[in-house]
DOPAKOL-889646 format. One line per 3 residues: number of its first residue (from 1); their letters; for each residue z, y, x of C-alpha. Coordinates in steps of 0.25 Angstrom, whole numbers, plus 5000, padded with zeros to 4 digits. Example, Ala and Ser with C-alpha at 12.3 -4.5 7.8 and 13.67 -1.06 7.14 Angstrom:
<atoms>
1> AS> 5031/4982/5049 ~ 5029/4996/5055;
</atoms>
This chain:
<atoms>
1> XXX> 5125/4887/4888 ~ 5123/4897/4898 ~ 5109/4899/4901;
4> XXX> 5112/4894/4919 ~ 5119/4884/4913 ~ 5105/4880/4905;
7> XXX> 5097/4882/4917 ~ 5103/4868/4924 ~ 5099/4862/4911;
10> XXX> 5084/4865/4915 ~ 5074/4876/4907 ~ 5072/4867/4895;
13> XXX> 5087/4870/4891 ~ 5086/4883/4894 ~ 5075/4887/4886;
16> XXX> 5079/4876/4875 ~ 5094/4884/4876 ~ 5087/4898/4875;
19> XXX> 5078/4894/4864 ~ 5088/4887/4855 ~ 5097/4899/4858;
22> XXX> 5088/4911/4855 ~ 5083/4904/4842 ~ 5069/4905/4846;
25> XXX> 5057/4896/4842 ~ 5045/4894/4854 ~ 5030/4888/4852;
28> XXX> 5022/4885/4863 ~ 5008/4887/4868 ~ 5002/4879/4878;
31> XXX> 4989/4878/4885 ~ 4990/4873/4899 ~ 5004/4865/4897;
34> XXX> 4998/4855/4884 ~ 5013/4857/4879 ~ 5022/4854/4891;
37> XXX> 5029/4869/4886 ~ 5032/4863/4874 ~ 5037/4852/4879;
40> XXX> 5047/4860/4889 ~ 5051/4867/4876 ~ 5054/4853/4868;
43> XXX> 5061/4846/4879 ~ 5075/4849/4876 ~ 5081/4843/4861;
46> XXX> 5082/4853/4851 ~ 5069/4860/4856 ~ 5063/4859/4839;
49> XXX> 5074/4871/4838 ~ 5065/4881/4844 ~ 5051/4874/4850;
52> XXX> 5040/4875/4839 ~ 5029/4869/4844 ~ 5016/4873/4853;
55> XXX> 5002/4873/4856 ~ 4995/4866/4867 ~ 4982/4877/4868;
58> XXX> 4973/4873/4880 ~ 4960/4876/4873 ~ 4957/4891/4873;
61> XXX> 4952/4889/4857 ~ 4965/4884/4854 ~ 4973/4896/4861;
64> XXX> 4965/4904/4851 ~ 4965/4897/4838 ~ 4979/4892/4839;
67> XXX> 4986/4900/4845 ~ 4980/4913/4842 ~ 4977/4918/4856;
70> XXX> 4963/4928/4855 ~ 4951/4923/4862 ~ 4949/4936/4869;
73> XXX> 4961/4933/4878 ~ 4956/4921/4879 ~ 4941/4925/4884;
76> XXX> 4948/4936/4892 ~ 4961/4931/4898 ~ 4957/4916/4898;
79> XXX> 4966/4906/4892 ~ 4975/4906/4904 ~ 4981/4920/4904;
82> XXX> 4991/4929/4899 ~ 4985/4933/4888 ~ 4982/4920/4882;
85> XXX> 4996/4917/4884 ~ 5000/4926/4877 ~ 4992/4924/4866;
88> XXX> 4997/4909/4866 ~ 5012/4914/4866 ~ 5012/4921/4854;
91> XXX> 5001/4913/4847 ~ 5010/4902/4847 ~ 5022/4909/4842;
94> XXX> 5012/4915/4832 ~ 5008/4900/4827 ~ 5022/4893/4828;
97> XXX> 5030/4905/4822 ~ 5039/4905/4836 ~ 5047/4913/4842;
100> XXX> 5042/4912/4857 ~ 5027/4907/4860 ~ 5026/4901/4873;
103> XXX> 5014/4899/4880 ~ 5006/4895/4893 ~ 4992/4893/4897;
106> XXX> 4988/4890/4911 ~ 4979/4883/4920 ~ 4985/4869/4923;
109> XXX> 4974/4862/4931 ~ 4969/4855/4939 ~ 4957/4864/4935;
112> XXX> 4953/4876/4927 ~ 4957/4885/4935 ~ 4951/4898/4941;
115> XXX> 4952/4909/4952 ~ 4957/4918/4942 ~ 4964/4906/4936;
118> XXX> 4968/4896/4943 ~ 4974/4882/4940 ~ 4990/4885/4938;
121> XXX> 4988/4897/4928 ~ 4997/4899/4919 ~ 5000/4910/4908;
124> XXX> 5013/4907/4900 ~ 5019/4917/4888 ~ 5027/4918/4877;
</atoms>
């Protein structure tokens, strides 16, 4: 299948179709979404092929002792940044022994947010 072809079928197919074809395995780390990343990923059959598992991380303790991310990124990026993301990414391809790690951390609201901030932030890596 051509990948414009795949585009009408919507992005699940696609990224199902690239994943299945490439042979690579994908974990996910999630904070502000509580696993709807994971869900996108597993919506389409045959998803067990290349989808390991993920890691819903909202607490900062848990980014840390889970997933491996260092708690000076934390204290000096704050746990919505690009750094921390990063740190998610690679922590969760590091504890599920995948190919791709896949992350986001964000600011979801209603509240929570600051100038710096503010509700809407969101870092994503892989």
């Amino acid at each position: 299948m051509l990948f414009s072809q795949s585009l009408e079928a919507g992005i699940e197919r696609v990224v199902h179709d690239l994943l299945l074809r490439s042979g690579k395995r994908i974990g996910t780390a999630e904070s502000c979404t509580a696993g709807m990343l994971g869900m996108f990923l597993t919506n389409t059959p045959g998803s067990s092929t290349y989808y390991l598992g993920g890691v819903n991380s909202y607490s900062g303790q848990m980014k840390i002792s889970v997933l491996g991310v260092n708690r000076k990124t934390i204290e000096k990026h704050g746990e919505v940044s690009e750094e921390t993301a990063a740190e998610m990414a690679r922590g969760i391809r590091k504890l599920l022994n995948s190919d791709i790690g896949l992350s986001i951390t964000g600011i979801a609201g209603p509240s929570g947010g600051t100038r710096e901030k503010p509700v809407g932030t969101v870092w994503m890596a892989w």
